[in-house]
Chimera marker file (.cmm) of the C-alpha trace (Angstrom):
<marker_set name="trace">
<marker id="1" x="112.117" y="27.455" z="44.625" r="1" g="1" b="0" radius="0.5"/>
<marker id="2" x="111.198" y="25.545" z="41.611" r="1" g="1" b="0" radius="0.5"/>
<marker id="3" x="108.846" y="22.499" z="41.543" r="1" g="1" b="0" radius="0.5"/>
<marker id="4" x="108.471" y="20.319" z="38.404" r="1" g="1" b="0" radius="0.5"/>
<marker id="5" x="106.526" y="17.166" z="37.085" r="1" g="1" b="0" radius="0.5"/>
<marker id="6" x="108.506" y="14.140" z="35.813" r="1" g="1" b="0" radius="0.5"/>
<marker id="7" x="107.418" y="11.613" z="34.122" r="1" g="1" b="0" radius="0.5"/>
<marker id="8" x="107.253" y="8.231" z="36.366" r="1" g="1" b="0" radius="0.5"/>
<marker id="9" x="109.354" y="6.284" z="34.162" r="1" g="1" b="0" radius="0.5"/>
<marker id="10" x="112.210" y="9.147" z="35.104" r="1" g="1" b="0" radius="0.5"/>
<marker id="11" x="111.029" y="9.922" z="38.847" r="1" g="1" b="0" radius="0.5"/>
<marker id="12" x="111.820" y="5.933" z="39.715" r="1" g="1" b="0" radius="0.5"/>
<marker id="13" x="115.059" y="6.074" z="38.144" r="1" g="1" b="0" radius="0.5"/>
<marker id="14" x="115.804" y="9.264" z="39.889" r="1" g="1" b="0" radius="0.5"/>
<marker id="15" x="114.483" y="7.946" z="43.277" r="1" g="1" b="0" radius="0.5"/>
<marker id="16" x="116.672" y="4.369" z="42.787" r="1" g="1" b="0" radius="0.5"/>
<marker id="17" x="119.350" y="5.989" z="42.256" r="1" g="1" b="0" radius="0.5"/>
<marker id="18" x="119.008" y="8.495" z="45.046" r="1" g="1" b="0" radius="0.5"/>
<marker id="19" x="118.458" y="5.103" z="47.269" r="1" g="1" b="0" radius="0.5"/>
<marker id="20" x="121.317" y="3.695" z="45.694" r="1" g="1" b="0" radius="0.5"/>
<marker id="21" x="124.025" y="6.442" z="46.280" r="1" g="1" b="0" radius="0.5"/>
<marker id="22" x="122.650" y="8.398" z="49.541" r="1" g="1" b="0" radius="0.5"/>
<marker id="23" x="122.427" y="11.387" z="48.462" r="1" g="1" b="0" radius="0.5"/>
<marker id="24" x="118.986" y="13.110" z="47.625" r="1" g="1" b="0" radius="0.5"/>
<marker id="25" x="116.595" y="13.104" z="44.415" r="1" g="1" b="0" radius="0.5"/>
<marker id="26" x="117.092" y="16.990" z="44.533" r="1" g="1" b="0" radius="0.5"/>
<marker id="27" x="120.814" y="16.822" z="44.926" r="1" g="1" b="0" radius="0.5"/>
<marker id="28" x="120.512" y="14.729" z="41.437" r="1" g="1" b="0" radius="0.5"/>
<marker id="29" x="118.529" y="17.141" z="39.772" r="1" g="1" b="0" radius="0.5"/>
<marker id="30" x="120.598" y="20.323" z="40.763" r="1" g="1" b="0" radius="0.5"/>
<marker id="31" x="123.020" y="18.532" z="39.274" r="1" g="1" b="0" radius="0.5"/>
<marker id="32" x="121.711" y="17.371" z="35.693" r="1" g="1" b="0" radius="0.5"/>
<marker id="33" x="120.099" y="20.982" z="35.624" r="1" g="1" b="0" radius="0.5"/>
<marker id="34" x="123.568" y="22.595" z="36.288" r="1" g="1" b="0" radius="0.5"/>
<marker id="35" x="125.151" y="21.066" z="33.826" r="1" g="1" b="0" radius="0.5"/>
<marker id="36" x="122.744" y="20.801" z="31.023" r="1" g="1" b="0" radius="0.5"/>
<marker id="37" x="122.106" y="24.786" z="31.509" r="1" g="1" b="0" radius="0.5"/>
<marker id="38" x="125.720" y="25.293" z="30.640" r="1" g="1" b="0" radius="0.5"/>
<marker id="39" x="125.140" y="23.381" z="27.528" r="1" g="1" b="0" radius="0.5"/>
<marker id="40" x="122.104" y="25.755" z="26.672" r="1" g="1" b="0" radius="0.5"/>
<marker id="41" x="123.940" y="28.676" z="27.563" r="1" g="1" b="0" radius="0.5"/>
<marker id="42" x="127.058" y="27.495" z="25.338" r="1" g="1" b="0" radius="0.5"/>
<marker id="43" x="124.195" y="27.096" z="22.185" r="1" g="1" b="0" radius="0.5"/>
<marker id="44" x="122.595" y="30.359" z="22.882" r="1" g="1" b="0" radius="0.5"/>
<marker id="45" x="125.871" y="31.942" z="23.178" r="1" g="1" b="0" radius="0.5"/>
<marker id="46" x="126.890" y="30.304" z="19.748" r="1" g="1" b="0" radius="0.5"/>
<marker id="47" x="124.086" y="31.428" z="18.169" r="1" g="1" b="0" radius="0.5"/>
<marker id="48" x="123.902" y="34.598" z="18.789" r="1" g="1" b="0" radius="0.5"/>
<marker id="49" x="127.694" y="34.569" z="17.459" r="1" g="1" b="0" radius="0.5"/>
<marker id="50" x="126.598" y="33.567" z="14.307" r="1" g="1" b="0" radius="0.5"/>
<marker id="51" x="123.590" y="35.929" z="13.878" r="1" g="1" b="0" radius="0.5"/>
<marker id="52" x="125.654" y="39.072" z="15.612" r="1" g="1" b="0" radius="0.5"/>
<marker id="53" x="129.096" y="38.534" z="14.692" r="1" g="1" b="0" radius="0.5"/>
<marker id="54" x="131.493" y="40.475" z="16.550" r="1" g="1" b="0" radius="0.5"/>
<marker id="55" x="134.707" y="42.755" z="15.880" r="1" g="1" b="0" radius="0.5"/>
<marker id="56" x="137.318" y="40.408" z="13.595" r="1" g="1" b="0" radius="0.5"/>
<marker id="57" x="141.039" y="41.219" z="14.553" r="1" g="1" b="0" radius="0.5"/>
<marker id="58" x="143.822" y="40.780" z="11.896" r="1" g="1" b="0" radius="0.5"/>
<marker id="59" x="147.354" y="39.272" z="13.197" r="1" g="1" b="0" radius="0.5"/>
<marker id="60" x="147.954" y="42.952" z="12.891" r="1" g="1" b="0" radius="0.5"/>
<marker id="61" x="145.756" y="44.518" z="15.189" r="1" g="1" b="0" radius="0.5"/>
<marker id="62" x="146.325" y="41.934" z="18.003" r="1" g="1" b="0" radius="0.5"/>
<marker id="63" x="149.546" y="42.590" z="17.975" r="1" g="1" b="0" radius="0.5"/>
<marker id="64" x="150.016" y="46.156" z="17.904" r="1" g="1" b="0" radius="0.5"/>
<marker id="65" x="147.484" y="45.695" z="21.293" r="1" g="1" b="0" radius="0.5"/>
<marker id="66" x="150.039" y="43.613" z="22.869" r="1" g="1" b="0" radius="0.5"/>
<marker id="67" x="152.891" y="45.870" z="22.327" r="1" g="1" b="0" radius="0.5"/>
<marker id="68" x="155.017" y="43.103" z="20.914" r="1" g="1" b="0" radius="0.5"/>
<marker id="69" x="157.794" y="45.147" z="19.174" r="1" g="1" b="0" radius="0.5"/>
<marker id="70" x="159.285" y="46.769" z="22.384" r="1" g="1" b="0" radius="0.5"/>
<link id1="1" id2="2" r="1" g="1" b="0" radius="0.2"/>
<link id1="2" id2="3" r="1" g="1" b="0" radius="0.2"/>
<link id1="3" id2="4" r="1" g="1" b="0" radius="0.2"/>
<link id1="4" id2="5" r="1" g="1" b="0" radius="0.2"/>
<link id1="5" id2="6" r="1" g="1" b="0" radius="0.2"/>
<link id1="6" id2="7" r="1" g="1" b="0" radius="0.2"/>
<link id1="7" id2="8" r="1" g="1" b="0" radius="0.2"/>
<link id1="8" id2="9" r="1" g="1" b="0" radius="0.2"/>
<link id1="9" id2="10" r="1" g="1" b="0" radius="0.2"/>
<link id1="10" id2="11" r="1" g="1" b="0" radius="0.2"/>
<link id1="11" id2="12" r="1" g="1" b="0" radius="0.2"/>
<link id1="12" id2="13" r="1" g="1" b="0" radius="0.2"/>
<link id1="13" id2="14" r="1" g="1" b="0" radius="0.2"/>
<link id1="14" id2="15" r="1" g="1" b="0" radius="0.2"/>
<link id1="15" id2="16" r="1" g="1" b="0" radius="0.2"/>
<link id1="16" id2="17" r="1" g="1" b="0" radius="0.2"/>
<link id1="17" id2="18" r="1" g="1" b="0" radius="0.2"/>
<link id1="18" id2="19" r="1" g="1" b="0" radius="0.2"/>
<link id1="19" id2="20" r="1" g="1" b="0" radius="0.2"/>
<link id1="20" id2="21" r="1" g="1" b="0" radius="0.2"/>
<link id1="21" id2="22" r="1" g="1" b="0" radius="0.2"/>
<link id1="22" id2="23" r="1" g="1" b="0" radius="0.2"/>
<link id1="23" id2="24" r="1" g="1" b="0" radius="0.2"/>
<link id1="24" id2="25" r="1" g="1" b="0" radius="0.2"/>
<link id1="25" id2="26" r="1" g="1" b="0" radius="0.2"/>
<link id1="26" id2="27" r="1" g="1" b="0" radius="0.2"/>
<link id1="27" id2="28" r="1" g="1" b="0" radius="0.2"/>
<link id1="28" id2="29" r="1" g="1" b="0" radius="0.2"/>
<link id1="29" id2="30" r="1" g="1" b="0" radius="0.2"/>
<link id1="30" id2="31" r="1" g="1" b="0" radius="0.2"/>
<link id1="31" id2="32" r="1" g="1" b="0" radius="0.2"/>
<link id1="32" id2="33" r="1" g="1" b="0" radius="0.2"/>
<link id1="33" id2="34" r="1" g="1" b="0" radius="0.2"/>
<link id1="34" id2="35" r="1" g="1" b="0" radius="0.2"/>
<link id1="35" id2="36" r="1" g="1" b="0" radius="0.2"/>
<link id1="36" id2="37" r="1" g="1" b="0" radius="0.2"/>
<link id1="37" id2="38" r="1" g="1" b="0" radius="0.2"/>
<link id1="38" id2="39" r="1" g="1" b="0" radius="0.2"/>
<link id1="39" id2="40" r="1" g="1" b="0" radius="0.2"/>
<link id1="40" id2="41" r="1" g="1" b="0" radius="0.2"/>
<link id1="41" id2="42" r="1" g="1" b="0" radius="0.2"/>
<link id1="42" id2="43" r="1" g="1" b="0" radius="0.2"/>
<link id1="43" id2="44" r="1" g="1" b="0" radius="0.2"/>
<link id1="44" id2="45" r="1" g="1" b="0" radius="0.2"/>
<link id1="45" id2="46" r="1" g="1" b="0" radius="0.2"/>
<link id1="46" id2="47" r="1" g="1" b="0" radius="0.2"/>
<link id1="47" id2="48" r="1" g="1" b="0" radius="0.2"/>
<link id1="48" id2="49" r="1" g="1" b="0" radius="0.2"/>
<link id1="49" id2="50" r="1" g="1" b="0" radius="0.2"/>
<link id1="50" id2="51" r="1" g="1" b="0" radius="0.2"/>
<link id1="51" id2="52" r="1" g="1" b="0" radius="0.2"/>
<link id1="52" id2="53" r="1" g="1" b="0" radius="0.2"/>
<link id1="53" id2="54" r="1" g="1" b="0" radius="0.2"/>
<link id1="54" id2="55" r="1" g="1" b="0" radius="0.2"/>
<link id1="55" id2="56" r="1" g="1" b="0" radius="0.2"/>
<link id1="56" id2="57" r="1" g="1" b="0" radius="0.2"/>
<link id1="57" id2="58" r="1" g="1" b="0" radius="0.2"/>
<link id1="58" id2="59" r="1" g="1" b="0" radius="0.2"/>
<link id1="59" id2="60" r="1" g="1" b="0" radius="0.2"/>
<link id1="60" id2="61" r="1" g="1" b="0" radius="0.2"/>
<link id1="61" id2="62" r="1" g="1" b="0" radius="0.2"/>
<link id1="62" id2="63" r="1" g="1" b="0" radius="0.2"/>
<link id1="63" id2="64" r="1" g="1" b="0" radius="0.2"/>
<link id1="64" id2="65" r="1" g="1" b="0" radius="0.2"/>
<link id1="65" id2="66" r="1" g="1" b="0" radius="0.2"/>
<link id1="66" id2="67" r="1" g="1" b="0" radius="0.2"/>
<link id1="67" id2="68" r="1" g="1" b="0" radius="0.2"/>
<link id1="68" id2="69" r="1" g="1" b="0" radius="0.2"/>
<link id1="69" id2="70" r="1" g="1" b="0" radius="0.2"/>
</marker_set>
């Protein structure tokens, strides 16, 4: 469960456009949540690339891993 404060100005567009399509205010915000968590996750996932770089692989490496010679 998760309750939050909007700011008017974004609760009435929310609520028209709940209105306006049918479907509820909470449907709306599951939805903008959803997707701008992925975003977030994407960036923190990016930057912790760049500050914790993982193993490189040469041409090489890969591959000798796939077994392409036989």
């Amino acid at each position: 469960m998760l309750a939050i404060r909007l700011p008017k100005d974004i609760e009435d567009r929310l609520d028209r456009l709940a209105k306006q399509t049918g479907r509820t205010k909470t449907f709306y915000a599951r939805e903008a949540i959803v997707e701008h968590l992925e975003e977030l996750e994407d960036v923190f996932l990016a930057e912790k690339r760049l500050r914790e770089p993982a193993k490189r692989w040469t041409q090489d490496e890969l591959e000798q891993g796939l077994d392409l010679d036989g």
